[in-house]
N, C-alpha and C positions, 0 to 999 in steps of 0.2 A: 564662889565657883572655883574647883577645883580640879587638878588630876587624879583618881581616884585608882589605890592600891598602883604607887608604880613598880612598873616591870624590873625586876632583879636585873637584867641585863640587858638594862639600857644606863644610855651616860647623859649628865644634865650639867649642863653650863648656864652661868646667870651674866647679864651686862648691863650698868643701868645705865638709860640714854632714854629720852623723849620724858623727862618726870616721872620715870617706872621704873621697875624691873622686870626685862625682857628675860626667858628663860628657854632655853631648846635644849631639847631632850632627843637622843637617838636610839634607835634599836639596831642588829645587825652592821654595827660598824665596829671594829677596832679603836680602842680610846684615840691613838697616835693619829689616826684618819678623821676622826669626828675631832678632834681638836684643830687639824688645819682645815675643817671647814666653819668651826668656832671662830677663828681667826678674822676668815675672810666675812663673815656675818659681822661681826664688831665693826671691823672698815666699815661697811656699810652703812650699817645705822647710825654712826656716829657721822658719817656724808648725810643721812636725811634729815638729821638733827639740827645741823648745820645750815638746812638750805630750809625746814618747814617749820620749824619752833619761833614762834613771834618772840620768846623771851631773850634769842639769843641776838643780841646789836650784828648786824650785818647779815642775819639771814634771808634769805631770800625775802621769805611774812613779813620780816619785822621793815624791810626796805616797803615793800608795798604798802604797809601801816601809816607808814610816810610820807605818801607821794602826797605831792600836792596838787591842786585842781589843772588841770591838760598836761599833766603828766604822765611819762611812759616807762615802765621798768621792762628790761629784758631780765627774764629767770630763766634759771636753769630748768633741763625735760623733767628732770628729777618732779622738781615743783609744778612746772605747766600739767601737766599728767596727773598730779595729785589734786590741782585745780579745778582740770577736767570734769575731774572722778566727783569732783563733790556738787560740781554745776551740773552732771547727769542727775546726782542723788535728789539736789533741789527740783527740779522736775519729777522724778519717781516718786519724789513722797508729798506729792503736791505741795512743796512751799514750806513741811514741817521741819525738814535738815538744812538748816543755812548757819556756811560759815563766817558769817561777816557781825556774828552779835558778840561778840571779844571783849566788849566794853557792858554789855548790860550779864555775860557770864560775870566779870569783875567785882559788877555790881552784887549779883548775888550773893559770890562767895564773902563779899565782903560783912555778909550778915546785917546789914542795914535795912531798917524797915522803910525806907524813901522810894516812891517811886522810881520802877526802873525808867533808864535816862533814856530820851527819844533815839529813834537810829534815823538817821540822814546820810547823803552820799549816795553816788554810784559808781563802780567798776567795772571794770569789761574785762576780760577775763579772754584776751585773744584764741578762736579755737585754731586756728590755723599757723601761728607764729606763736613761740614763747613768747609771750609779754604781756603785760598788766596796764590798763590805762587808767586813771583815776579821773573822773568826769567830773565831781564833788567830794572831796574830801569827808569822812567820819565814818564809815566804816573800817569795823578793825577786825580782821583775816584771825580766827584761831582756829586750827585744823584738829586740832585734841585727839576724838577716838579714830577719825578717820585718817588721820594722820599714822596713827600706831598700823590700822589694821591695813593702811597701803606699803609701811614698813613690812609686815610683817607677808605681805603679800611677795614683794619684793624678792623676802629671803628666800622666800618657798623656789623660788625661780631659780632662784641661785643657787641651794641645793638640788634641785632638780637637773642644771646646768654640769652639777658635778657628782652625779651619779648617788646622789642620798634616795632612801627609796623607802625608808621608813623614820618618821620623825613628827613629831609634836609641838611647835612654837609655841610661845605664851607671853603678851605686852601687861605684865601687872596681872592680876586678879580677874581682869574682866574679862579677857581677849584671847581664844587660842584659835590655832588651827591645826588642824591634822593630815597627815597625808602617807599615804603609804596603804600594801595590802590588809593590813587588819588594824580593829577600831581602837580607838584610847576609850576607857571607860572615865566618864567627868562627871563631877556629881555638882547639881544644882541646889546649895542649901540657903532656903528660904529662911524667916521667923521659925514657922512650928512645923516647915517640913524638909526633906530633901528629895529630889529625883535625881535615877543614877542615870545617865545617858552613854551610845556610846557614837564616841564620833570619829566620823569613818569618812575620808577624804572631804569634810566640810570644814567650817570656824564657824566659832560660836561669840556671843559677846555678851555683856549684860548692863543694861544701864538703871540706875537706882537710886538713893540718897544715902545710903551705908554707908559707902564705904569714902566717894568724893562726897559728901553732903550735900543742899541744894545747891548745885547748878546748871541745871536743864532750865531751860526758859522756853516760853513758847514765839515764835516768832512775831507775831500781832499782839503779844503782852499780855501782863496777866488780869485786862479785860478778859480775853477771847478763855484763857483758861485761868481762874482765883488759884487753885492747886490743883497738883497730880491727881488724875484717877487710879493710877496702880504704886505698888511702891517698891516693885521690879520685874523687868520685861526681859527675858531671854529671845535670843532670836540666830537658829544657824542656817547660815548660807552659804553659800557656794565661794565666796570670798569673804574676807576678813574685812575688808573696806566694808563692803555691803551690812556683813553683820552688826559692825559697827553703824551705822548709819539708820539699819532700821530698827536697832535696840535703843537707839535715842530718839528717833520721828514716834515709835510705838510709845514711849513715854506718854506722847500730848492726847493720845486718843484715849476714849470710852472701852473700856475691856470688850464692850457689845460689839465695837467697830472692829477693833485689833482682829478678828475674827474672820473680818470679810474676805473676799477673793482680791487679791492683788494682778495685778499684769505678769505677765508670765514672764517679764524678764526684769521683775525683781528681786529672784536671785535667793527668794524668801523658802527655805528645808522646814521650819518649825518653829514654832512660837509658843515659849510659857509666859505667865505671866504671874504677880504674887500681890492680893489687894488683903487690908487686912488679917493677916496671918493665912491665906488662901493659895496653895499654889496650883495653876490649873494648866492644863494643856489646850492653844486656843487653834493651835493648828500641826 
């Protein structure tokens, strides 16, 4: 997934933070002006980095990775909000987006053909007060796509806070969003096809085995699913979080299902999908 034919006169800056490389791209700005808002974006994401990344020793994650059984961490809004966002998604997607499988993700990547490891533990995930309660210990917090795409929701604010009015975010390969009066044209390339899209005040996201390899798990294990039925699922919505979230829940389901009618406040623009060298439009 990419940006497709960029604009002669726009400017693009890259920062790597969260395991990626983030890139924003402006139109109508002055380099000197789109660089001190480069600036203030890098602050940023390098603060969310530091508070949602489990890999980093003292992040917010990696504290609550830790707690032990009736313990309480106070987090930062930064984190409590990003927590929020993904304990709504766990409901939206009936149960298929949970952050708490850290440890059977590990397992995957690690390429071993062993059963994935049981998950035990419970959290609370205070809605009302920052803070985290650890009721059983073994769950482990990795915020991954949704992490990127609440950064990246973030920025958008923040540009918007300082008068940017046309611009293009990007978290790595999978992850954009767009905003401004006219569309980024993005082209979606599957095995044997591409679609050129263009995206106009939404984000899009894509989740696959390409480019991270397997690490999508299905919550209930892979009883409930032996393997993927597609082997990429585009999805743009209305925020970056969101598309992130149901371009990996769309993963676990039957191409026939990804189809259905969702709740109207899932946030869901459009959905491809690519099974077999196929790539289709499923909504």
């Amino acid at each position: 997934m990419s940006a497709a034919n960029p604009m002669t006169d726009s400017h693009v800056f890259a920062h790597e933070a969260m395991n990626t490389t983030f890139s924003l791209r402006f139109r109508g700005l002055d380099r000197p002006v789109a660089e001190s808002l480069v600036t203030e974006c890098i602050h940023e994401l390098d603060r969310i980095e530091g508070k949602l990344s489990r890999f980093i020793d003292g992040s917010d994650v990696s504290r609550i990775n830790r707690l032990a059984a009736g313990e309480t961490l106070y987090v930062t809004e930064t984190t409590h909000q990003c927590l929020l966002a993904a304990v709504d998604a766990y409901v939206k997607t009936g149960g298929l987006f949970d952050i708490t499988l850290g440890s059977r993700i590990d397992h995957r990547k690690s390429g071993t053909s062993a059963p994935l490891p049981e998950i035990t533990g419970r959290l609370i995930i205070h809605p009302d007060v920052a803070a985290v309660t650890c009721e059983e210990p073994g769950r482990q917090i990795d915020l991954g796509g949704i992490g990127k795409g609440f950064a990246l929701d973030h920025l958008k604010e923040i540009l918007i806070d300082w008068d940017a009015e046309d611009f293009l975010l990007a978290a790595g390969a999978s992850s954009l969003l767009a905003h401004g009066p006219s569309a980024w044209p993005v082209e979606l390339a599957g095995d044997a096809a591409t679609v050129r899209l263009l995206l106009h005040n939404e984000s899009l996201s894509a989740s696959g085995t390409r480019i991270q390899g397997s690490h999508i798990v299905h919550p209930a294990g892979d009883e409930a699913m032996p393997s993927l039925p597609c082997d990429r699922v585009w999805v743009t919505a209305s925020t970056a979080a969101l598309a992130e979230v149901w371009s990996t829940a769309l993963m676990l389901l039957p191409m026939e299902e990804i189809a259905g009618e969702f709740g109207d406040d899932s946030g869901i623009v459009s959905i491809h999908a690519e099974r077999m060298g196929e790539l289709v439009k499923l909504r």
